[in-house]
C-alpha positions as CSV (number, residue, x, y, z in Angstrom):
1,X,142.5,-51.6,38.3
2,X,145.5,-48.6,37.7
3,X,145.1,-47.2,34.5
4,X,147.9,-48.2,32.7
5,X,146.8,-51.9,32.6
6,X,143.8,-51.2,30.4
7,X,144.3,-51.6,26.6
8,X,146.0,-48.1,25.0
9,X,142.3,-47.7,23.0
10,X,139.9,-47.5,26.2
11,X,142.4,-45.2,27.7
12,X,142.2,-42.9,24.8
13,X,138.4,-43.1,24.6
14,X,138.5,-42.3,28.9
15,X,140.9,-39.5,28.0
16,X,138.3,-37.9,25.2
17,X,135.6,-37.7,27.4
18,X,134.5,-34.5,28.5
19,X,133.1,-33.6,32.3
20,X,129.8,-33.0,30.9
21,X,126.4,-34.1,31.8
22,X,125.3,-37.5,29.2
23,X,125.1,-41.1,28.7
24,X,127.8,-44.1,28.3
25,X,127.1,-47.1,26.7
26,X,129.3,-49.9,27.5
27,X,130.4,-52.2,24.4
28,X,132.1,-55.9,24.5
29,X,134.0,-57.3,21.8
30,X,131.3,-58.2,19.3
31,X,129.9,-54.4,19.7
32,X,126.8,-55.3,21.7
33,X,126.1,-53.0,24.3
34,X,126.6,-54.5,27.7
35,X,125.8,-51.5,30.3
36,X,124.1,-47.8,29.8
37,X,124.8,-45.6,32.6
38,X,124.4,-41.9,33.1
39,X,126.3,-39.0,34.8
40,X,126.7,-35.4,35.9
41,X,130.3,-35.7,34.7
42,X,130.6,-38.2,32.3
43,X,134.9,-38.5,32.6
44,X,135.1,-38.9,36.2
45,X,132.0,-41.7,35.8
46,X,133.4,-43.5,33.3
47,X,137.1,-43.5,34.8
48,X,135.6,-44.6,37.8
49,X,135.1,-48.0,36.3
50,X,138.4,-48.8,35.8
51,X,140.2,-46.5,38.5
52,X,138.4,-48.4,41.7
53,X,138.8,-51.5,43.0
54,X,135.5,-53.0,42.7
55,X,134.6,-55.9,45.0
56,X,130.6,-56.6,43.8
57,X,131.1,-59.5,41.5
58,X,128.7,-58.1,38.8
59,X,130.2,-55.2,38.5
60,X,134.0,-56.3,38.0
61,X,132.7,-59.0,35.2
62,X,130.9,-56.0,33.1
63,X,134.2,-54.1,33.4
64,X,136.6,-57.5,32.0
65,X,134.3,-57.4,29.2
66,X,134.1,-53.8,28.4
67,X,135.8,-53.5,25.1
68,X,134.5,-50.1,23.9
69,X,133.0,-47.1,25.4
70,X,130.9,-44.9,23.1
71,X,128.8,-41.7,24.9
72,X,126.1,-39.2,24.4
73,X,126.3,-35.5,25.6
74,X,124.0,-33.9,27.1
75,X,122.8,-30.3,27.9
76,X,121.8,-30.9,31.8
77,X,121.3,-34.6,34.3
78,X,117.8,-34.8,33.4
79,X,118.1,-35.0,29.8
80,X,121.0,-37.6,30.7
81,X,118.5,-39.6,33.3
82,X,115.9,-39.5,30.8
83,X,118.0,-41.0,27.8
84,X,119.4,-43.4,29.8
85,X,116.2,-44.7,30.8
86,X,115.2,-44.9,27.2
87,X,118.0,-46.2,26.0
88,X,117.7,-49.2,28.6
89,X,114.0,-50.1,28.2
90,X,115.2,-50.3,23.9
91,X,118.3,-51.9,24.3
92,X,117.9,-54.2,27.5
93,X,121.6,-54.3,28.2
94,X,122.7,-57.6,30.0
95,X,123.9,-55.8,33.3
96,X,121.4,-53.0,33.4
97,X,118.6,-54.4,35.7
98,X,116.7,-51.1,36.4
99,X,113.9,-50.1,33.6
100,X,113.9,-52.8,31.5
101,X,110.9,-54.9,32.3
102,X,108.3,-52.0,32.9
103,X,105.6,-54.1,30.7
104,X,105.7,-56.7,34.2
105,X,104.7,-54.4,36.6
106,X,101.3,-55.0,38.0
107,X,98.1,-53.1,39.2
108,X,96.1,-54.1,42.6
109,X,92.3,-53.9,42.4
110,X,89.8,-53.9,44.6
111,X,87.3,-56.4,43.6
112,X,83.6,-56.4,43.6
113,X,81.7,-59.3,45.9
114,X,84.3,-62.1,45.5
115,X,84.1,-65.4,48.1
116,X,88.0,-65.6,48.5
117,X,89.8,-62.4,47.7
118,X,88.8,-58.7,48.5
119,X,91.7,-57.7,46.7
120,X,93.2,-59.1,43.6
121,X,96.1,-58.2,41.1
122,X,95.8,-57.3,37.6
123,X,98.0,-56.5,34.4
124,X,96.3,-53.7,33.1
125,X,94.1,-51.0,35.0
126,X,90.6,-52.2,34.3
127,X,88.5,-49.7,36.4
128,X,88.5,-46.6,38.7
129,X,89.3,-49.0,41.9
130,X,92.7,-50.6,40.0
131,X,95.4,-49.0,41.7
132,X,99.4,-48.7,40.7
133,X,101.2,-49.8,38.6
134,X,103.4,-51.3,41.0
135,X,107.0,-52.5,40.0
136,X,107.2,-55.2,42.9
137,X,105.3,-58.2,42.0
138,X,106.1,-60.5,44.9
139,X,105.1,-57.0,47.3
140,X,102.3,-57.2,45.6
141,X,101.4,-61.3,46.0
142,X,102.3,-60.4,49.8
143,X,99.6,-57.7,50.7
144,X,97.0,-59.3,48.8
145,X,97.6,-62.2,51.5
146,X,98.1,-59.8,54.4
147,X,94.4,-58.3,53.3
148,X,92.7,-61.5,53.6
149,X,94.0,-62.2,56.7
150,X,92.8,-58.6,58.5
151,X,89.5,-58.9,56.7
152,X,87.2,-57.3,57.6
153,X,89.0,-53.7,58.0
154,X,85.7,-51.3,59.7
155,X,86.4,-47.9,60.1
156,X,85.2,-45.7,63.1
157,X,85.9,-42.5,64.5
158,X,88.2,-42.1,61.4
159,X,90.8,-45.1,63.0
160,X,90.8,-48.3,60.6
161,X,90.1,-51.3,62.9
162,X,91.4,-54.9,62.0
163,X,93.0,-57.7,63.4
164,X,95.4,-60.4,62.1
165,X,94.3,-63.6,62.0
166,X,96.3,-67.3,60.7
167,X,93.9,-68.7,58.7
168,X,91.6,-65.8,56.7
169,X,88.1,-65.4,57.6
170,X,85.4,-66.4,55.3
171,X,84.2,-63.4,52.8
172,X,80.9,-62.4,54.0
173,X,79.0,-60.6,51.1
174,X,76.9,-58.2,54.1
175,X,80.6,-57.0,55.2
176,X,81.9,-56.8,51.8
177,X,80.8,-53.3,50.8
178,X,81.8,-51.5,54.5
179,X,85.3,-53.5,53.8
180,X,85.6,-52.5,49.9
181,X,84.7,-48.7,51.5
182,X,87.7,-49.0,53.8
183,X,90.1,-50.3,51.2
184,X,89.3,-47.6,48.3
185,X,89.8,-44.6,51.0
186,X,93.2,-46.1,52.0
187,X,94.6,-46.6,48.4
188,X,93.1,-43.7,46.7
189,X,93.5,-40.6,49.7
190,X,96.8,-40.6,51.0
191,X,96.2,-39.5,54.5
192,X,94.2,-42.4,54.8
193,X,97.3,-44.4,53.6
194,X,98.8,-43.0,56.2
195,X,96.4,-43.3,59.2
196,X,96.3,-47.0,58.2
197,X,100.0,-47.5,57.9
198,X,100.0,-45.9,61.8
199,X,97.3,-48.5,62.8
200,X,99.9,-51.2,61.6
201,X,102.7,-49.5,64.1
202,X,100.2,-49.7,66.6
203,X,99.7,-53.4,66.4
204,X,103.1,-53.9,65.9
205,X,104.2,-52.2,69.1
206,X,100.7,-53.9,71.1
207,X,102.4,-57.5,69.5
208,X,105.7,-57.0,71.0
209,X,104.8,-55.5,74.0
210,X,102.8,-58.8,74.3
211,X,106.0,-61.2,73.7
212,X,104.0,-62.1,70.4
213,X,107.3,-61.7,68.2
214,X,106.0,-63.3,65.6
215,X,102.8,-61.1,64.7
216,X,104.8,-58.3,65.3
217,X,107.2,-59.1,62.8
218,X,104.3,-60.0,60.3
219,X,103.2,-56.2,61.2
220,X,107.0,-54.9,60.7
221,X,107.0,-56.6,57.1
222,X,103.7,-55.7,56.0
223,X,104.5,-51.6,57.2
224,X,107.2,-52.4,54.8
225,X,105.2,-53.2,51.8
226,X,102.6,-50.6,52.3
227,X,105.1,-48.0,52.5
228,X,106.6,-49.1,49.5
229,X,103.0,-49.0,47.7
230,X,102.8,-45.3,49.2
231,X,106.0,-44.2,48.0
232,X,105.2,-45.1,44.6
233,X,102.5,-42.7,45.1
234,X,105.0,-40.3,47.0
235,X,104.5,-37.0,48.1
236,X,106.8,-35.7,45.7
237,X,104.5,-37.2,43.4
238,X,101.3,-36.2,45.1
239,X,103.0,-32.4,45.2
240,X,103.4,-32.4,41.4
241,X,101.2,-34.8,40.1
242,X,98.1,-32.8,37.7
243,X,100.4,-29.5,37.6
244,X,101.8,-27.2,34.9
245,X,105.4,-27.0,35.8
246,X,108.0,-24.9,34.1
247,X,111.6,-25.6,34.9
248,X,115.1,-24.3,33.5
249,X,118.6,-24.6,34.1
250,X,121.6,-22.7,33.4
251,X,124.3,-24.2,31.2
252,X,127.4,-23.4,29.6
253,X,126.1,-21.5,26.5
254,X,123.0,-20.2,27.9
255,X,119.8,-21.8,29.4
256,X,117.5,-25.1,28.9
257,X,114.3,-24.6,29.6
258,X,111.9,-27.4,30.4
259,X,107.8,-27.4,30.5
260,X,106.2,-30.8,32.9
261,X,102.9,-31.5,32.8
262,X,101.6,-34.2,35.0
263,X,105.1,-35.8,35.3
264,X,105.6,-35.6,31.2
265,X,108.0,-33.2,29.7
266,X,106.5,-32.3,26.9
267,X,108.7,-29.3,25.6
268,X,112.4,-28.6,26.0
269,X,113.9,-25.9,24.1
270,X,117.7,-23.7,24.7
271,X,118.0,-20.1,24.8
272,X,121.4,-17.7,24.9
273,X,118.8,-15.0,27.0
274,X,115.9,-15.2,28.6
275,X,113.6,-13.0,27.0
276,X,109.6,-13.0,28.3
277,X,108.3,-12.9,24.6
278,X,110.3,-16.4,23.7
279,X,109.3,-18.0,26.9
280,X,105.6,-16.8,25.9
281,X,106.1,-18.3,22.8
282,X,107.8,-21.5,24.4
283,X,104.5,-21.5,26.6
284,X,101.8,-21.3,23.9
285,X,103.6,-23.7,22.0
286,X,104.1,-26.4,25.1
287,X,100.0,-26.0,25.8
288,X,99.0,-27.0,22.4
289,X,101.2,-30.2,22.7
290,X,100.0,-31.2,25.8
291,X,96.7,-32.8,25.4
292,X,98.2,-35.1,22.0
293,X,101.6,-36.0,23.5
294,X,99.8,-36.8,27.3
295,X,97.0,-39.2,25.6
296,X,99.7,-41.2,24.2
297,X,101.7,-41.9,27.3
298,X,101.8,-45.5,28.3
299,X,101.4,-45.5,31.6
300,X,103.5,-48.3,32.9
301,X,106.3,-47.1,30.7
302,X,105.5,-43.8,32.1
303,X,106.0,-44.5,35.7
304,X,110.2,-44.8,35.4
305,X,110.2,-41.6,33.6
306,X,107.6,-39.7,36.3
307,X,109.7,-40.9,39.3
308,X,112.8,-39.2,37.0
309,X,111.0,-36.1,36.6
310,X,109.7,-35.4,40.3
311,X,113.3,-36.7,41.1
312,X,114.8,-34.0,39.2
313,X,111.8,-31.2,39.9
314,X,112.5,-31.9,44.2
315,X,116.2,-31.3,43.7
316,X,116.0,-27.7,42.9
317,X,119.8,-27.1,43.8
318,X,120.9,-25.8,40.4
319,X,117.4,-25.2,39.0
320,X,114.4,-23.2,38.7
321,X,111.1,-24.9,39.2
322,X,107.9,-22.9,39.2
323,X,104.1,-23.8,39.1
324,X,102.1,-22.4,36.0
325,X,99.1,-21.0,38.5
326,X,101.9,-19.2,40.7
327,X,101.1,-15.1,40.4
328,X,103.8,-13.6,37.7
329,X,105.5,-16.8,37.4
330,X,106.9,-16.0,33.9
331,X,108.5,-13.2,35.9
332,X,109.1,-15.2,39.1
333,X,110.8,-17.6,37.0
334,X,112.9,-15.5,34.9
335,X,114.3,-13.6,38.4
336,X,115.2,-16.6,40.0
337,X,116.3,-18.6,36.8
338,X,119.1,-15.5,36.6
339,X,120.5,-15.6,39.9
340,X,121.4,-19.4,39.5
């Protein structure tokens, strides 16, 4: 769509926006908000929407019915990512489909003695062997069926042993326990995770090699799903997850300094100079929030804005991100927060 053909108010709204880091909400003609979206610049993002020629179908109705654009500056991207999510699980906008339903997502547990299942989904976590949550629902429904049908998984030598059958075996309560065993290691230690996702490529390959194309490809789809259950608990996550984090980054009228705990930013605060006695400060006062603001975390609301966070924390590009039990790293973080 060229510029000119949009109605003289939207192109006055485009024009006002600044190239600055924040949120858009999209508006049709009653004033409900149709779309939130988030960018680094928010006038290039915004004018992108009516500058390109869009061919996803979706995406060309939201911009026929965009009749107002209203947006919310930010200091830095992760302010902007983290309103944005907020503003989408509050508002539910019609063509936002990411973050809105986090009060669906599921947990897998591993059940005590049951006759047809040794793994089972649940809503909330209900014990130390409930495991997610997981956004996928229908991943979920699939490796609950792929367990039954490798049941029982035995472990020796430290290499998972199964093999997949049609028609699951009958649950047999003296191999119960050595198959529970099996399944708690792989979802709660992630190089087990991983030594059992390589047993999977090994079948796989042994299935093909074979000319049995059809196990294989059971194998290729359940690799798939696992990884997808490990990524949720991803490295980045398993890198940052339990630590005292302090992060900053530069901006236009000084510096934004952020401190993460266990995903969670529980303090935020600007400075014009970084001086050791206000990060102190900033410090003492981010440690006595922590324990209050951390028991109150809902933790499948939590997951979009942890995946946010260690998003943001990896991509240390044009930020400072150092660990609280690093040796001087209030100076450490001053030194390199200086040279951005």
């Amino acid at each position: 769509m060229n510029l000119s053909k949009i109605p003289k108010h939207l192109r006055e709204k485009i024009d006002s926006i600044p190239l600055k880091p924040g949120v858009y909400k999209m508006k049709d003609i009653e004033g409900n908000i149709i779309y939130v979206g988030k960018s680094k610049t928010l006038k290039s993002r915004v004018k992108s929407y009516f500058y390109t020629n869009h061919e996803w179908r979706k995406l060309k109705l939201l911009v026929f019915h965009i009749h107002d654009i209203d947006y919310i500056v930010t200091d830095t991207h992760l302010e902007a990512l983290i309103l944005e999510c907020t503003l989408i699980k509050k508002l539910k906008p019609i063509y936002n489909s990411q973050f809105k339903n986090h009060k669906k997502y599921m947990y897998l547990k591993i059940n005590d003695f049951n006759k047809f299942k040794p793994i089972w989904m649940v809503e909330e976590r209900e014990d130390a062997n409930c495991f997610g949550p997981y956004r996928s629902k229908g991943i979920l429904e699939e490796v609950i069926k792929f367990f039954q049908k490798i049941y029982p998984i035995t472990k020796c030598e430290g290499i998972y042993k199964f093999t997949y059958k049609i028609f699951p075996e009958n649950i047999k309560e003296d191999t119960f326990e050595k198959n529970k065993e099996s399944l708690i290691e792989i979802f709660s230690i992630r190089q087990c995770m991983e030594k059992f996702l390589l047993q999977i490529e090994t079948k796989m390959m042994d299935a093909a090699g074979n000319c049995q194309f059809e196990t294989a490809s059971i194998y290729r789809d359940m690799q798939g799903y696992m990884k997808y259950l490990y990524n949720t608990k991803s490295s980045e996550a398993n890198d940052f997850e339990g630590r005292k984090i302090l992060m900053g980054e530069k901006i236009d009228d000084g510096y934004k300094i952020f401190f993460i705990s266990n995903g969670s930013i529980i303090l935020k605060r600007k400075y014009k100079y970084l001086l050791s006695d206000e990060l102190e400060g900033f410090l003492a006062d981010a440690n006595e929030l922590e324990g209050r603001l951390l028991d109150m975390k809902n933790e499948k609301r939590a997951l979009d804005f942890k995946s946010i966070v260690y998003g943001e924390i990896k991509d240390q590009e044009s930020k400072t991100v150092v660990f609280l039990e690093d040796e001087n790293y209030l100076k450490l973080f001053i030194d390199k927060l200086q040279r951005l």
